[in-house]
One Martini backbone bead per residue (centre of mass of N, CA, C, O) as a GRO file, in nm:
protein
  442
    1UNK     BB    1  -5.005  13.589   4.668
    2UNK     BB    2  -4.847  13.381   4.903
    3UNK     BB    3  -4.542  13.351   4.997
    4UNK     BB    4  -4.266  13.223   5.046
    5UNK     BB    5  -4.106  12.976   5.176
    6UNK     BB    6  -3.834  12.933   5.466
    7UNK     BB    7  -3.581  12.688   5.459
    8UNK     BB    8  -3.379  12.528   5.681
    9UNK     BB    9  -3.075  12.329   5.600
   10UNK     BB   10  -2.882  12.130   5.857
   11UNK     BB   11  -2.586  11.976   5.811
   12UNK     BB   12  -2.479  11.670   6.045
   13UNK     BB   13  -2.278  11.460   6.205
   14UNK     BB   14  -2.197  11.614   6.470
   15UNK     BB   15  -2.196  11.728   6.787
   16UNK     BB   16  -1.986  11.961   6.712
   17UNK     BB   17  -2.157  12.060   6.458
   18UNK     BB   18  -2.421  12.140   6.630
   19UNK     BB   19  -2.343  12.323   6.835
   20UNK     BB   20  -2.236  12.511   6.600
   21UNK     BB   21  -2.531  12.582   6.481
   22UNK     BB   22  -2.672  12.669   6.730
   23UNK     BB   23  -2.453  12.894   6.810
   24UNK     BB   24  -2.574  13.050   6.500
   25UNK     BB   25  -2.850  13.063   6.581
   26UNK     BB   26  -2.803  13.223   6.872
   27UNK     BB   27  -2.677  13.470   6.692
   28UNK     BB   28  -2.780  13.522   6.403
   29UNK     BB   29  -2.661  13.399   6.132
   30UNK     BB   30  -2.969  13.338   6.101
   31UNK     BB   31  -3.236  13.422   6.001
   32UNK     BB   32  -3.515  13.372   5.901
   33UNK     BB   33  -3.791  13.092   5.964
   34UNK     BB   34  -4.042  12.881   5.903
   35UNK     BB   35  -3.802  12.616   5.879
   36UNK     BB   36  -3.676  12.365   6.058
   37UNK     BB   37  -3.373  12.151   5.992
   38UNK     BB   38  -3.193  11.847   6.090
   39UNK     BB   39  -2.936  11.696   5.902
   40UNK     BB   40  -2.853  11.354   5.915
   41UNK     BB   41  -2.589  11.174   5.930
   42UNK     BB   42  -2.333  10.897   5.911
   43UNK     BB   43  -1.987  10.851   5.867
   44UNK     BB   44  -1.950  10.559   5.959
   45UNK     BB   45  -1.829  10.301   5.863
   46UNK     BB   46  -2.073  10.138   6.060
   47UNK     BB   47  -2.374  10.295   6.127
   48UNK     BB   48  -2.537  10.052   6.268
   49UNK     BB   49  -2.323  10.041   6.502
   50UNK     BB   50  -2.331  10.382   6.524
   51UNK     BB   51  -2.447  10.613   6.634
   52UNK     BB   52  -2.582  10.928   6.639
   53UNK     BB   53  -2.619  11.225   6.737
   54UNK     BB   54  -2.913  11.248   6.818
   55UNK     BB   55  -2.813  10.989   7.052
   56UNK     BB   56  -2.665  11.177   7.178
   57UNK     BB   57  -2.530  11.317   7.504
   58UNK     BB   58  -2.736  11.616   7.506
   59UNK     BB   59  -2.946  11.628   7.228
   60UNK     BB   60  -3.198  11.749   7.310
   61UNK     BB   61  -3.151  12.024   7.422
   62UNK     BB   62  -3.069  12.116   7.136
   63UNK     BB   63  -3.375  12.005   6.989
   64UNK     BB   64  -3.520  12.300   6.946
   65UNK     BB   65  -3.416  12.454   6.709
   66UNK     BB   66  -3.602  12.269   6.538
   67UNK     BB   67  -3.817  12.116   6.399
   68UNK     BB   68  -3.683  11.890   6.233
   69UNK     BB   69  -3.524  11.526   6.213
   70UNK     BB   70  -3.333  11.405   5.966
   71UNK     BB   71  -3.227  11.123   5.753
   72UNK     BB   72  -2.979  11.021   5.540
   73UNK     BB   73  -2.934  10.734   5.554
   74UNK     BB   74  -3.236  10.662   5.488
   75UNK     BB   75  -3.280  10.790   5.195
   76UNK     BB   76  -2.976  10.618   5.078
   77UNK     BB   77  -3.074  10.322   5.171
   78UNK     BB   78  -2.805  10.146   5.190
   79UNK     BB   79  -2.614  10.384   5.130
   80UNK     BB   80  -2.333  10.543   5.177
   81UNK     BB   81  -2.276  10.890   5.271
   82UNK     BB   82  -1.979  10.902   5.143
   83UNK     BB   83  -2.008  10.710   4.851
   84UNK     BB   84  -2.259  10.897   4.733
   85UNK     BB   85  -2.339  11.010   4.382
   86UNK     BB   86  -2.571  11.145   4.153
   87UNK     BB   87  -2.626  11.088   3.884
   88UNK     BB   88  -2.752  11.303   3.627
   89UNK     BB   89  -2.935  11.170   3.541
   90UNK     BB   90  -3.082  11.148   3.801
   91UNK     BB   91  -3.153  11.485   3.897
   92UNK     BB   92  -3.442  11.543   3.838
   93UNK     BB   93  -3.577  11.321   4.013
   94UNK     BB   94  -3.429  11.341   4.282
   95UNK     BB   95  -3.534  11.630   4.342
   96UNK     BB   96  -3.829  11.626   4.343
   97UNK     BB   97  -3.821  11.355   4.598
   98UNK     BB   98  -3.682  11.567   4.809
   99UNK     BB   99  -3.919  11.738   4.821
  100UNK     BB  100  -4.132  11.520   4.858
  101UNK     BB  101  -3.977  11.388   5.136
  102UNK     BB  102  -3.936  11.683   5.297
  103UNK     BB  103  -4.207  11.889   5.214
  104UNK     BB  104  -4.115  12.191   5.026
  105UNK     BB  105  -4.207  12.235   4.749
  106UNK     BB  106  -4.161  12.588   4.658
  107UNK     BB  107  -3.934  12.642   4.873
  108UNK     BB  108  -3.701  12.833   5.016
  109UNK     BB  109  -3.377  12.747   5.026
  110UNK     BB  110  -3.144  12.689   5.294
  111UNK     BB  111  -2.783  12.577   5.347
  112UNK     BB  112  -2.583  12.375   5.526
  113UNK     BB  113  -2.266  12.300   5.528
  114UNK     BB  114  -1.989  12.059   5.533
  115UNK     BB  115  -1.781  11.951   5.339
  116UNK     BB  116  -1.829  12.062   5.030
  117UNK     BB  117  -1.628  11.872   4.867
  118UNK     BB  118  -1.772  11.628   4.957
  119UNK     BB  119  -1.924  11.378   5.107
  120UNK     BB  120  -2.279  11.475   5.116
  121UNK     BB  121  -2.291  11.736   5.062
  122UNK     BB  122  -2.276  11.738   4.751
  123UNK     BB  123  -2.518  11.570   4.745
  124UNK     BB  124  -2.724  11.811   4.871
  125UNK     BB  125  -2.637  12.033   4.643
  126UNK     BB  126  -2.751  11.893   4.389
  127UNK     BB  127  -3.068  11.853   4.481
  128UNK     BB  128  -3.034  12.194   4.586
  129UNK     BB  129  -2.984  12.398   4.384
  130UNK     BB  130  -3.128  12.664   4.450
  131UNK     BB  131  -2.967  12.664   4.722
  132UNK     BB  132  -2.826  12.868   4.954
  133UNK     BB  133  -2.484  12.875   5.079
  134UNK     BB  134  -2.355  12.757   5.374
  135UNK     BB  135  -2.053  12.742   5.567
  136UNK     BB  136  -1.936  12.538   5.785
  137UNK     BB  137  -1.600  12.505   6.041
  138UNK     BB  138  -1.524  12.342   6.338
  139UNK     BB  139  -1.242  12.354   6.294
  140UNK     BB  140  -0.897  12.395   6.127
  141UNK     BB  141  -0.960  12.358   5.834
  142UNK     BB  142  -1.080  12.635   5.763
  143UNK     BB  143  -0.770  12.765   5.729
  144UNK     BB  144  -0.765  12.582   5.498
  145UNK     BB  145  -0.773  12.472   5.193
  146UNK     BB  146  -0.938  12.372   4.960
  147UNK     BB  147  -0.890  12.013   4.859
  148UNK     BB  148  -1.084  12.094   4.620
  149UNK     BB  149  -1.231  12.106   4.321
  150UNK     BB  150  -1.510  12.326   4.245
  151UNK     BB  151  -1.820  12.352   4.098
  152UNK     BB  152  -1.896  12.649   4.028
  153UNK     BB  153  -2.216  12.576   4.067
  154UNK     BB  154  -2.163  12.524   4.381
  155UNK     BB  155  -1.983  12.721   4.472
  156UNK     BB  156  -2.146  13.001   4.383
  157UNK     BB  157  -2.309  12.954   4.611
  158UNK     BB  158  -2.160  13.062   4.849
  159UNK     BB  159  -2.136  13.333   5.079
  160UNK     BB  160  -1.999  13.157   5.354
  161UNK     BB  161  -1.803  13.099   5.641
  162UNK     BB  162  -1.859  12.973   5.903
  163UNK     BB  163  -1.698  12.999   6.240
  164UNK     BB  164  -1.412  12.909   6.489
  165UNK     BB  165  -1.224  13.156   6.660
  166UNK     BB  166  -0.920  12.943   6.762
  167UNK     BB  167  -0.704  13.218   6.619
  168UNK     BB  168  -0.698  13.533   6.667
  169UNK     BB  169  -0.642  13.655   6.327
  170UNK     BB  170  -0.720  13.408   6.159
  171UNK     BB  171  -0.756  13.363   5.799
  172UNK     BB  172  -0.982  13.189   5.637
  173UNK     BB  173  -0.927  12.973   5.303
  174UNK     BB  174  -1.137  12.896   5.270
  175UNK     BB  175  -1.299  12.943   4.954
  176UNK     BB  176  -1.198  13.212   4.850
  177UNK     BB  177  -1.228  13.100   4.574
  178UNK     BB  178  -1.549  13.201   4.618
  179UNK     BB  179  -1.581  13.467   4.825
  180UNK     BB  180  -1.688  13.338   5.098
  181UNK     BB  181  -1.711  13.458   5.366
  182UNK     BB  182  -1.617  13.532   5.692
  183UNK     BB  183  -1.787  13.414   5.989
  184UNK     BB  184  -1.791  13.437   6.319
  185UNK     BB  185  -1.880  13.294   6.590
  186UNK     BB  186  -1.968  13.342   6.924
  187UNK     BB  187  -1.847  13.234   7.164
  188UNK     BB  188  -2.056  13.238   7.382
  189UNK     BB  189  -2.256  13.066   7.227
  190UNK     BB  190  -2.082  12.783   7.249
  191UNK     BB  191  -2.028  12.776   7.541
  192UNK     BB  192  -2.367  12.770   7.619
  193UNK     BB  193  -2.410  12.540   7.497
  194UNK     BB  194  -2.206  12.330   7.624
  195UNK     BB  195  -2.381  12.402   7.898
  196UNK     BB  196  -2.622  12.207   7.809
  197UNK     BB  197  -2.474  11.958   7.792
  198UNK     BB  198  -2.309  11.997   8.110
  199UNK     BB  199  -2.418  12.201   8.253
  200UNK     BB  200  -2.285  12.342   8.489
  201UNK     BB  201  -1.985  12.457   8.655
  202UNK     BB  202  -1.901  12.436   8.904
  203UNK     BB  203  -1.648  12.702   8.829
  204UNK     BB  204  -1.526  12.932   8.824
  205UNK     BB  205  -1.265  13.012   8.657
  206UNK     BB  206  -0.957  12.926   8.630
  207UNK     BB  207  -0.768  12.694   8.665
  208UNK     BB  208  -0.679  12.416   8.869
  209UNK     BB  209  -0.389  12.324   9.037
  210UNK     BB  210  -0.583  12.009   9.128
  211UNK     BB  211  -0.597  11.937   8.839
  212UNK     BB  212  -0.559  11.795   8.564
  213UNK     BB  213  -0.435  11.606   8.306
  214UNK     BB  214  -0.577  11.605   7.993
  215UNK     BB  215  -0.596  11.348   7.730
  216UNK     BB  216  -0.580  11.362   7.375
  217UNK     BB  217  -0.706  11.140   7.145
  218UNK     BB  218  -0.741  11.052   6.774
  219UNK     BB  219  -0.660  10.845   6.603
  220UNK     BB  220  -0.426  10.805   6.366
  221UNK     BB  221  -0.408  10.537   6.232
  222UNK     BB  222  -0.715  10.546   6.087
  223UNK     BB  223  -0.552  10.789   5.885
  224UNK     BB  224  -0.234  10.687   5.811
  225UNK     BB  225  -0.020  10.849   5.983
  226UNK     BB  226  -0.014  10.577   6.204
  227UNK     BB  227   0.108  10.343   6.369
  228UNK     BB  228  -0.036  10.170   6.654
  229UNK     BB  229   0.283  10.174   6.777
  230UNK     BB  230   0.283  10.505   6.752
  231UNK     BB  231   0.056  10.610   6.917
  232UNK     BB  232   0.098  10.442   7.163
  233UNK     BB  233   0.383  10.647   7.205
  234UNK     BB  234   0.224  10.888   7.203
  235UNK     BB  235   0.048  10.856   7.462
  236UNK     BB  236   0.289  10.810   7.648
  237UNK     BB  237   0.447  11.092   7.616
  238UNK     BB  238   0.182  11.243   7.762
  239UNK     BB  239   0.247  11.096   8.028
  240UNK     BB  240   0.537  11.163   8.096
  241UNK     BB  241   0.502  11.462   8.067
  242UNK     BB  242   0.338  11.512   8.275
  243UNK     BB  243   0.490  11.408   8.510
  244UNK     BB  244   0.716  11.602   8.477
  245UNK     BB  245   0.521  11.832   8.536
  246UNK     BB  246   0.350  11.703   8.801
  247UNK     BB  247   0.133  11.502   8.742
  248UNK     BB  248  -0.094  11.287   8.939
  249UNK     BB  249  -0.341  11.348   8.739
  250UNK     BB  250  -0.509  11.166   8.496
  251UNK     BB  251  -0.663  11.197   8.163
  252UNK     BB  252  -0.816  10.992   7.915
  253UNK     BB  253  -0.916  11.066   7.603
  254UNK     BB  254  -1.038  10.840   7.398
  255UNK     BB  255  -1.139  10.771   7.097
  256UNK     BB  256  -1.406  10.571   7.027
  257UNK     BB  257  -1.232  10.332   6.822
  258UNK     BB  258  -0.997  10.275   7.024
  259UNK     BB  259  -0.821  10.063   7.145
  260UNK     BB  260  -0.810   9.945   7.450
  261UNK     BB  261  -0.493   9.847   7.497
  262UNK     BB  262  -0.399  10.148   7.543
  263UNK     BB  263  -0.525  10.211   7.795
  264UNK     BB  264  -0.422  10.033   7.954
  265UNK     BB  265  -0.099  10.088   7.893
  266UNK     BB  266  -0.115  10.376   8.068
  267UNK     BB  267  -0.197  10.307   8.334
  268UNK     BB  268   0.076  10.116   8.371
  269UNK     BB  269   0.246  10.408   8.340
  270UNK     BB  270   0.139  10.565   8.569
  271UNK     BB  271   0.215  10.379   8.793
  272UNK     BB  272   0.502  10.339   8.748
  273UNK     BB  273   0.559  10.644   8.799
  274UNK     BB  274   0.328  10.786   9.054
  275UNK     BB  275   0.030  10.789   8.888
  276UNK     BB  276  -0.296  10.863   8.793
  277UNK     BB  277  -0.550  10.698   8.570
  278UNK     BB  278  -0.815  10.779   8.373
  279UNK     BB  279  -1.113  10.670   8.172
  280UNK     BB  280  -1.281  10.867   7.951
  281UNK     BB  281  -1.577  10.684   7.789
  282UNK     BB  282  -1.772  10.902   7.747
  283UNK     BB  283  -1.950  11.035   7.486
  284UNK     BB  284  -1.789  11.343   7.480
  285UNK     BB  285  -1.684  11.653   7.488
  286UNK     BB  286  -1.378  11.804   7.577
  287UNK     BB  287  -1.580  12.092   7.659
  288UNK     BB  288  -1.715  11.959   7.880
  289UNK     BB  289  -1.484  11.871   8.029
  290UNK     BB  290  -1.351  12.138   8.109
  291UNK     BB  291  -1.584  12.177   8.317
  292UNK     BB  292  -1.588  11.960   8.483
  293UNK     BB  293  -1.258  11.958   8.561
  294UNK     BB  294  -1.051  12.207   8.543
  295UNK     BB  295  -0.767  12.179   8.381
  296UNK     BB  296  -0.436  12.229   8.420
  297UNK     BB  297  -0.389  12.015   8.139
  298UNK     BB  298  -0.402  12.029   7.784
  299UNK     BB  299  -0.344  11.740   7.551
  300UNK     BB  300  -0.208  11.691   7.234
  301UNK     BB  301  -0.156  11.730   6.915
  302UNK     BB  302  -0.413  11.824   6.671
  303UNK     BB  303  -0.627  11.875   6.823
  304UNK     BB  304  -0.879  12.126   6.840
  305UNK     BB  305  -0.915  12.091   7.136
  306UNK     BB  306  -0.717  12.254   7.220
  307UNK     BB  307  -0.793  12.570   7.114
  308UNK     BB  308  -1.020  12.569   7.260
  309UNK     BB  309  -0.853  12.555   7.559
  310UNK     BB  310  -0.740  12.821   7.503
  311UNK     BB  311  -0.967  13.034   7.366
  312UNK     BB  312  -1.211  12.964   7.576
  313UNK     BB  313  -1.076  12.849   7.846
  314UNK     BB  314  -0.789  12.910   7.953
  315UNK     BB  315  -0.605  12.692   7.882
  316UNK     BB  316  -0.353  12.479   7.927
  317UNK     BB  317  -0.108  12.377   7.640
  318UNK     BB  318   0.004  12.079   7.453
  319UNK     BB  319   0.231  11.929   7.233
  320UNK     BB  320   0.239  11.616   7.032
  321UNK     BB  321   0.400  11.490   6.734
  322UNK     BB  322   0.422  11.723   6.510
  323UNK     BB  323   0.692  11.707   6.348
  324UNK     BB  324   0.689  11.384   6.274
  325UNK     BB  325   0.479  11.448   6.097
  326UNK     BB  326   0.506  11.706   5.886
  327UNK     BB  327   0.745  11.491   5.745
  328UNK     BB  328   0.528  11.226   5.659
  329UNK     BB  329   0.321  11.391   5.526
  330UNK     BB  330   0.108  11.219   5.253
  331UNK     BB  331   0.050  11.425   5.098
  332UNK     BB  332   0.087  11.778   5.098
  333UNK     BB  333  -0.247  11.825   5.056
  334UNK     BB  334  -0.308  11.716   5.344
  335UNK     BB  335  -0.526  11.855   5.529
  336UNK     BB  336  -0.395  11.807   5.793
  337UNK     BB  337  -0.183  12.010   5.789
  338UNK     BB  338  -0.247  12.265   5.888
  339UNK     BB  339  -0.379  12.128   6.159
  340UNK     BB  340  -0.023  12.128   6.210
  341UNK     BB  341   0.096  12.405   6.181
  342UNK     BB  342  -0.083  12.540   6.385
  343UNK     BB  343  -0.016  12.399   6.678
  344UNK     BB  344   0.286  12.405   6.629
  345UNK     BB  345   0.311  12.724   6.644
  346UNK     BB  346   0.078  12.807   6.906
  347UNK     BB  347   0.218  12.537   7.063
  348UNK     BB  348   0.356  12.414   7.336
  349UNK     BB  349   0.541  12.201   7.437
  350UNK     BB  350   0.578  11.931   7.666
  351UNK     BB  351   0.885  11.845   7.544
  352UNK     BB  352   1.045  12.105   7.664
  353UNK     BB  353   1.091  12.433   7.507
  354UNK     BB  354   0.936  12.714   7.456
  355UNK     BB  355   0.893  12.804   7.133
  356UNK     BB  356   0.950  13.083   6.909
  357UNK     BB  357   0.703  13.125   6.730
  358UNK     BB  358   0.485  13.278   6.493
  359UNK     BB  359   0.242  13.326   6.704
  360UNK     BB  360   0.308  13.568   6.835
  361UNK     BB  361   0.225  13.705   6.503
  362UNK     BB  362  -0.044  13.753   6.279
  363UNK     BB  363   0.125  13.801   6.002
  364UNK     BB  364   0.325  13.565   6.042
  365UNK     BB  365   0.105  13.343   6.037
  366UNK     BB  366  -0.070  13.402   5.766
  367UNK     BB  367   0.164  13.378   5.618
  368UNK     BB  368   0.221  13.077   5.664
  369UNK     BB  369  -0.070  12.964   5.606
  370UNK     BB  370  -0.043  13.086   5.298
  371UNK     BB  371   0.182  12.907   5.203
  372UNK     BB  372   0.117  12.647   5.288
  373UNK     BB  373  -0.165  12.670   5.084
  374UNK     BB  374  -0.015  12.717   4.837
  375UNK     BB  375   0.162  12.436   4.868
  376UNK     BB  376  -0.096  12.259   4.831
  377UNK     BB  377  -0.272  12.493   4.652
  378UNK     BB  378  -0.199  12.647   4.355
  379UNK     BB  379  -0.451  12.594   4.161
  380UNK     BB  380  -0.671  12.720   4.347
  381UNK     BB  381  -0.460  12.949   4.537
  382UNK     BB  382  -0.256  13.179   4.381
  383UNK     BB  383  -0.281  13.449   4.537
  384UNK     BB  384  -0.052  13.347   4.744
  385UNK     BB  385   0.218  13.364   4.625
  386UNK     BB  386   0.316  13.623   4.789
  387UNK     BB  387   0.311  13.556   5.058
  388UNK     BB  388   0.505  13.259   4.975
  389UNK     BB  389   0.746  13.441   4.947
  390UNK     BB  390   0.752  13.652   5.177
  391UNK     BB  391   0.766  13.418   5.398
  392UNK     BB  392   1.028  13.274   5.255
  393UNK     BB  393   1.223  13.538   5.281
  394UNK     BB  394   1.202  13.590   5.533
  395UNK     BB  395   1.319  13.562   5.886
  396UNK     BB  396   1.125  13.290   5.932
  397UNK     BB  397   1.241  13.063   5.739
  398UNK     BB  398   1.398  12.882   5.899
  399UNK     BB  399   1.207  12.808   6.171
  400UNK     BB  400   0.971  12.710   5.868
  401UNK     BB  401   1.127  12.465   5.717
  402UNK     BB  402   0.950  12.213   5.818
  403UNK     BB  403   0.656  12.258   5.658
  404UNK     BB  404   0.857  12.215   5.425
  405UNK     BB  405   0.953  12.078   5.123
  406UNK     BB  406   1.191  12.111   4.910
  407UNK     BB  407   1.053  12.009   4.611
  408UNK     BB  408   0.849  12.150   4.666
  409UNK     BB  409   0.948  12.436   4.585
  410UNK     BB  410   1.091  12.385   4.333
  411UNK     BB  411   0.817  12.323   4.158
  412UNK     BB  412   0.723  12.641   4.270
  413UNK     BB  413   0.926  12.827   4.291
  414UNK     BB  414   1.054  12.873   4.568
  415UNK     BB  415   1.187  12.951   4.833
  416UNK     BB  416   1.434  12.724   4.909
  417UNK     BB  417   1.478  12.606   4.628
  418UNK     BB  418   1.590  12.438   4.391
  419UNK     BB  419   1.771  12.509   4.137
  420UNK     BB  420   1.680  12.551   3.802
  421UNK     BB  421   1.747  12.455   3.477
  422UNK     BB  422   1.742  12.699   3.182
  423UNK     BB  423   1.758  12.415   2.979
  424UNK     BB  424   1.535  12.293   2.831
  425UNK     BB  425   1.675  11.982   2.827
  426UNK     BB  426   1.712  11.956   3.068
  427UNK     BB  427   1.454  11.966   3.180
  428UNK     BB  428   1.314  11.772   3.034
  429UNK     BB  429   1.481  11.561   3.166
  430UNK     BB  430   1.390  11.583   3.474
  431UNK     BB  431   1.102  11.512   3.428
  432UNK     BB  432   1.142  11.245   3.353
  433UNK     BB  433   1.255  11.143   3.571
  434UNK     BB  434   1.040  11.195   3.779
  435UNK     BB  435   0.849  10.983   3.626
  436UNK     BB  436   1.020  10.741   3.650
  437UNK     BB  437   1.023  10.733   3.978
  438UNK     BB  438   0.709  10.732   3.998
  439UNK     BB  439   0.663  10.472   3.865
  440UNK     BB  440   0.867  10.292   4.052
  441UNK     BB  441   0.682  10.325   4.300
  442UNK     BB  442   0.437  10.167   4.199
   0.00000   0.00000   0.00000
């Protein structure tokens, strides 16, 4: 009897998510494999209109890793991978179909997922009920908890959680109620991808006096943080601020999605200013701009690609418009959160004396983020509630009570919040009317 063969399916949205797959791959971090495969996603509002990765500029060079490149959106067309997940009547019959359409036979399936809590991984998961899970984190939220319950049959079977390294010594929360084991990137194999995308570096060595200012978008209004006369200001604020600090050249990578007429707007301040604006238009990752242009300054609100550039590229980096994000991001349980947290407390601001944050010191930070993971998410993961007693009792608690809300402290009985009457019927009355409040809202 012959073993069985053994597929490893990578399924990937972004550029930067396939990145750090090559990245994961190239480091050793998945075992052998008889074959590989690469699926892609498309998860743009209207993805007919929108290229996929597999067509963006540089992705050639990453396809040697995977035997071959498959589309999800093909698989489920006409409908959106955001939006479909399997009814459950429908699960035999559409696992059989997705064996048999993807050729794997009796084979021994390895899955990477990212985004395991929502659409398409969700579905893709349930497709592939007996395949174990890596679940891959490209980003800031790996450090945030999972921000939905997943069904134990699918949440037990994942069994590490790869991360990039973004901030040496934080541990990542996500997936941990499900003892995921955290298992970092090597900086290095992801650079080097990076340069694979990018060519050489013009020069090596720190950023170059010289350089721009680069200014990264993020189109925080399509995410309803933020409208777009707000972000339009929040762009102005870091051409004014790199101004202020001395740069006559800047960059500005807008979102792929955001309006030009923002682009335009920056250019006439920065000439009114007495600086030049450049706008870097091609779909490339901010990562490639780092080799290629070697800023000065890399400014952005919560951006990732801030952390890639402080802790990957030895870039300054500064932040802006994370305070007022902050106080009015809702509900609690945000994911954008915690990457809200991570930037506030680690980059210093761009306007202003850089504050002395919690991210000094790393058992400071590990708390900070643990308070706030358990004050978004108290019953996905209580174990975290001694972190936030004790980050919260601590001398750092008044420095960091921009980060939680007065109410959340109060509803979760934490350091902080308001005392609670301990007689039943008055709580009993508190609870009335705050559910009448509550409706009142809608």
């Amino acid at each position: 009897m012959s073993p069985r063969r053994t597929t490893q399916v990578f399924c990937a949205s972004t550029l930067y998510g396939a990145v750090t797959l090559a990245a994961a791959i190239d480091s050793g971090c998945f075992g052998a494999a008889d074959r590989r495969v690469l699926l892609v996603t498309n998860n743009a509002p209207v993805p007919e209109t929108t290229p996929a990765l597999d067509e963006a500029e540089g992705f050639t060079r990453l396809r040697g890793r995977f035997d071959s490149v498959l589309s999800w959106n093909e698989v489920i067309s006409p409908l959106h991978p955001g939006g479909w997940t399997p009814r459950a009547s429908d699960l035999p019959l559409l696992q059989r179909h997705l064996r048999t359409l993807w050729e794997l036979g009796d084979d021994r399936v390895e899955l990477a997922l990212e985004s395991i809590q929502v659409t398409p991984a969700l579905a893709i998961a349930q497709l592939l009920p007996e395949a174990s899970i890596t679940v891959y984190a490209d980003g800031l939220m790996s450090y945030g908890p999972t921000r939905n319950k997943i069904d134990p049959l699918i949440g037990g079977r994942v069994s590490r959680l790869l991360h990039l390294d973004l901030v040496p010594g934080l541990a990542p929360l996500l997936l941990g109620e499900f003892g995921a084991v955290p298992e970092a990137v090597p900086v290095e194999a992801f650079t080097k991808c990076v340069e694979e995308l990018a060519g050489p570096a013009p020069a090596e060595g720190p950023a170059s006096q010289d350089g721009p200012a680069l200014l990264l978008g993020q189109y925080l209004a399509a995410l309803n943080l933020l409208t777009a006369a707000e972000e339009e200001e929040l762009h102005l604020r870091m051409v004014r601020g790199a101004v202020a600090r001395g740069h006559r050249r800047l960059v500005f990578k807008p979102h792929p999605t955001a309006p030009d007429a923002w682009s335009r707007s920056l250019v006439r301040a920065a000439e009114e200013l007495g600086a030049e604006l450049t706008i870097e238009d091609r779909p490339v990752l901010a990562e490639v701009l780092y080799r290629e242009l070697r800023p000065a300054l890399v400014v952005g609100c919560f951006s990732t690609a801030l952390l890639t550039a402080r802790t990957f590229y030895g870039l300054p980096v500064a932040r802006v418009g994370t305070r007022p994000l902050l106080e009015r991001l809702t509900p609690f349980q945000n994911s954008n959160r915690i990457p809200l947290t991570v930037v506030d407390a680690v980059v210093p601001p761009l306007d202003g004396p850089a504050d002395d944050g919690p991210g000094t010191g790393t058992e400071e930070l590990n708390d900070l983020v643990a308070a706030v993971g358990f004050a978004m998410q108290p019953k996905i993961r209580p174990d975290l509630r001694t972190a936030a007693v004790r980050h919260l009792s601590g001398p750092l608690a008044e420095r960091t009570r921009r980060h939680f809300t007065r109410r959340r402290l109060t509803v979760l009985g934490l350091p902080g919040g308001l005392p609670l009457p301990r007689h039943p019927g008055v709580r009993r009355l508190a609870r009335r009317a705050l559910r009448l409040r509550r409706a009142l809202k809608r």
